[in-house]
Steps between C-alpha positions, in 0.01 A plus 500: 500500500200408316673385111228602214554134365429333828166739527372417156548170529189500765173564416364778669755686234308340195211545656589899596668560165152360338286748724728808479641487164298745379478704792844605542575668137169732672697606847473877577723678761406442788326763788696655748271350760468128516167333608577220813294201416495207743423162311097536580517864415608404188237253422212744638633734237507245215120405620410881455731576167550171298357484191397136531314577770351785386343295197379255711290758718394704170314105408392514820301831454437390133323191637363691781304717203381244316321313787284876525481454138308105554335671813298749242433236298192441783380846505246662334590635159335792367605624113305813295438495181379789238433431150411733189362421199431662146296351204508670166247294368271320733394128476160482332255183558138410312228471701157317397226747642225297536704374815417812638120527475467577143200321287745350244918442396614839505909522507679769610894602554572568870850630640572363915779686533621881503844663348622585825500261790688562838534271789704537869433161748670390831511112542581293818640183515576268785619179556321252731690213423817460251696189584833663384445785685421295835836317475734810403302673806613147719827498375600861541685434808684221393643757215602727801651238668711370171645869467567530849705207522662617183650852654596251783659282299710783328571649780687174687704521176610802513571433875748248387652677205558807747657301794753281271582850363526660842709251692704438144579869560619449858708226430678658223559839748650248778725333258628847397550615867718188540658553212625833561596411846710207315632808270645709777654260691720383170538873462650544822698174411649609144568827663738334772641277264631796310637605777715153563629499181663868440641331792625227326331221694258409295485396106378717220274148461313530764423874452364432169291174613345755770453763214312252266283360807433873580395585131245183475342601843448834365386385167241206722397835719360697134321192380363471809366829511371480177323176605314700800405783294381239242280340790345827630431586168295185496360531810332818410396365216313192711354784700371709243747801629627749276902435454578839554430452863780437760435205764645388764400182597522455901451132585806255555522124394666241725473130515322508868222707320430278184488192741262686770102500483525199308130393435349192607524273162232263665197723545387529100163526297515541157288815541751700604657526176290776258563291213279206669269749567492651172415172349239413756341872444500418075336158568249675648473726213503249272219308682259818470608475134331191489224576654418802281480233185289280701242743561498647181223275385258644764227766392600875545227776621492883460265790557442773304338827482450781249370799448558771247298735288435537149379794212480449130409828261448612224747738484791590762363700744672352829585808649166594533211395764371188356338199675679186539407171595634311763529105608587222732560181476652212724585125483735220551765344271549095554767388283511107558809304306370234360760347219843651456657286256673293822741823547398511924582147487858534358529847763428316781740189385776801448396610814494199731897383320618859655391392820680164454814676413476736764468192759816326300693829545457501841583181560834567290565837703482284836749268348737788379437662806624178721818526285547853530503414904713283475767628300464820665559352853771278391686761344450782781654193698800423290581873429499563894759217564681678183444806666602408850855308375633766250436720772722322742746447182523859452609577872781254442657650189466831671740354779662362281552796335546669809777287621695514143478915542695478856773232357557746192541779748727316724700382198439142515261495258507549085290685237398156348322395817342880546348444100408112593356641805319759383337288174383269753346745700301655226389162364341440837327867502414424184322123574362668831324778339384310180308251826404875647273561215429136428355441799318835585341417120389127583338668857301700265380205299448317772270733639303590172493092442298460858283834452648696738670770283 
């Protein structure tokens, strides 16, 4: 019904033979128990398996992490610290004793230090005011939100990967139904026509034309089948689903359901689409960005406190009960910037272009995104009318059909018309199935173009 060089020559076949190329040399028999999937059950299960998706929510938790990372940046840290120390030969110094009370010059070689010196300290440190740490705190959310939108952005595509593949799938399954239907009846036909001529009343002609018509059905029905398994191979593959797996997939596609629920093309803001709002969210970004550079030239302050203890000897006698001297001190660290070679400068001019390209991105996505409207809506519209005519066209080849099947019966009819007939009749199941999927496809686009995927 269905001829392989009419379906290639559309291009859901490029497109499928593109997406399950290398899917189908990895098909596995399949379980004895298929899994029924409507068309949402399929996408819940792509949302839970795909591996796009997946990705997306493993940067979400990635993200996620690093904002607790920047939130420790504003705590307290605390670090130890233990030191040991061994001089073989000590550092000597002069000293003039008369500085020391003595009548007259009197110099003398003094050592400070001991061979063995060991030290353990604990020091605090905390911020009071970092600039860059205030503006990664402020723009932690932001982050979230970026990520966010990114696992929603993935997951609208793999909505629309999954339901081209899934209504692909059923259009392929009702073109083989018909197909088969079309078989038997020229079964029945050829069989009968057999009949005739051992009883001489028909030409060895017409048997054969029958025979050859027969042969190319049959030889249409295996491509065809190939072509489904083909498209649940890819399918699965859209949904992250092992191959092995049987499915059966239980919705049906008609023209009254592609044209129903139609949404109301008026009622549009651009933030419905995620990729809008992804934009929007980096601009954002982008803006804290700059405002990290422009407060880089203010002051930073920290407090700090340590305390530790400390023993030198003469010899290394740790182990033992030995006094050790302790201390405390505390302060603040002010670090003001006050000449950086003009490097903040250039930063925040780096800074301050990214925000100008985000703004002339988003002014290009609302342009794309007024096109993408467009040409969504006017194709839904065109592929409907398509849709709605070949679907009328196939009813009348299928009376015709009909009609040429009684006259052959009756005898007033000839093989040639049967064959002319029947070619015409799968040319229009061909056209009206090839506007099926062509018009369940631009519903989908239509859909993802307004948002509402």
């Amino acid at each position: 019904m269905l001829s392989i060089k009419r379906l290639t020559s559309t291009a859901f076949v490029v497109w499928l033979l593109s997406v399950a190329g290398n899917v189908s040399a990895q098909q596995q028999p399949l379980l004895t128990e298929p899994i029924s999937l409507s068309a949402k059950e399929a996408v819940d299960y792509a949302l839970a398996n795909q591996s796009t998706v997946k990705t997306a929510k493993l940067d979400e938790l990635i993200q996620l992490a690093k904002n607790k990372e920047v939130s420790g940046m504003a705590l307290p840290n605390i670090a130890g610290a233990g030191s040991y120390q061994y001089n073989p030969i000590t550092q000597k110094q002069m000293f003039n004793m008369r500085n020391f009370g003595l009548p007259k010059d009197s110099f003398t070689v003094v050592s400070f230090q001991l061979p063995h010196n060991l030290l353990g300290e604990v020091k605090l440190t905390q911020t009071l005011f970092d600039p860059s740490v205030l503006v990664a705190l402020q723009a932690r959310k932001t982050l979230e939100t970026l990520v966010a939108q990114g696992v929603a952005k993935a997951q609208i595509d793999v909505k629309s990967d999954v339901y081209k593949a899934y209504y692909n799938v059923l259009s392929a399954n009702k073109a083989l139904a018909i197909l088969s239907e079309n078989l038997t009846s020229l079964e029945k036909i050829l069989a009968e026509t057999k009949e005739i001529y051992k009883n001489g009343l028909v030409e060895k002609l017409d048997v054969d034309r029958l025979v050859v018509q027969y042969t190319n059905l049959q030889t249409e029905q295996t491509k065809l089948r190939n072509l489904v398994e083909l498209g649940t191979a890819a399918l699965k593959y859209q949904m992250g689903m092992p191959l092995k797996q049987a499915i059966t997939l239980t919705d049906t596609l008609s023209t009254e359901k592609i044209v129903a629920d139609v949404l109301d093309m008026d009622k549009f803001d651009y933030s419905q689409r995620i990729e809008y709002q992804l934009l929007q969210t980096q601009k954002k970004a982008n803006e804290y960005d700059l405002k990290r550079y422009k407060m880089k030239g203010l002051p930073s302050l920290q407090v700090f406190a340590s305390t530790g203890a400390i023993r030198g000897s003469d010899k290394f006698d740790y182990f033992q009960s030995q006094m050790w001297y302790g201390y405390l001190n505390t302060g603040l660290n002010l670090s003001v910037p006050i000449f950086t070679g003009l490097q903040r400068k250039r930063q925040v001019d780096q800074a301050w272009l990214n925000v100008k390209k985000s703004e002339v991105a988003i002014e290009n996505a609302k342009l794309g995104i007024d096109l993408e409207r467009e040409q969504s809506a006017s194709t839904f519209r065109n592929n409907v009318l398509t849709l709605e005519a070949q679907e009328k066209n196939m009813g009348l080849a299928q009376d015709v059909y009909h009609t040429t099947q009684i006259k052959y019966r009756e005898g007033v009819g000839s093989s040639l018309e049967m064959t002319t007939a029947e070619n015409d009749l799968l040319t229009a199941q061909n056209n009206y199935f090839t506007a099926l999927f062509n018009a369940i496809v631009a519903k989908v686009d239509l859909l993802k173009s307004y948002g509402k995927l």
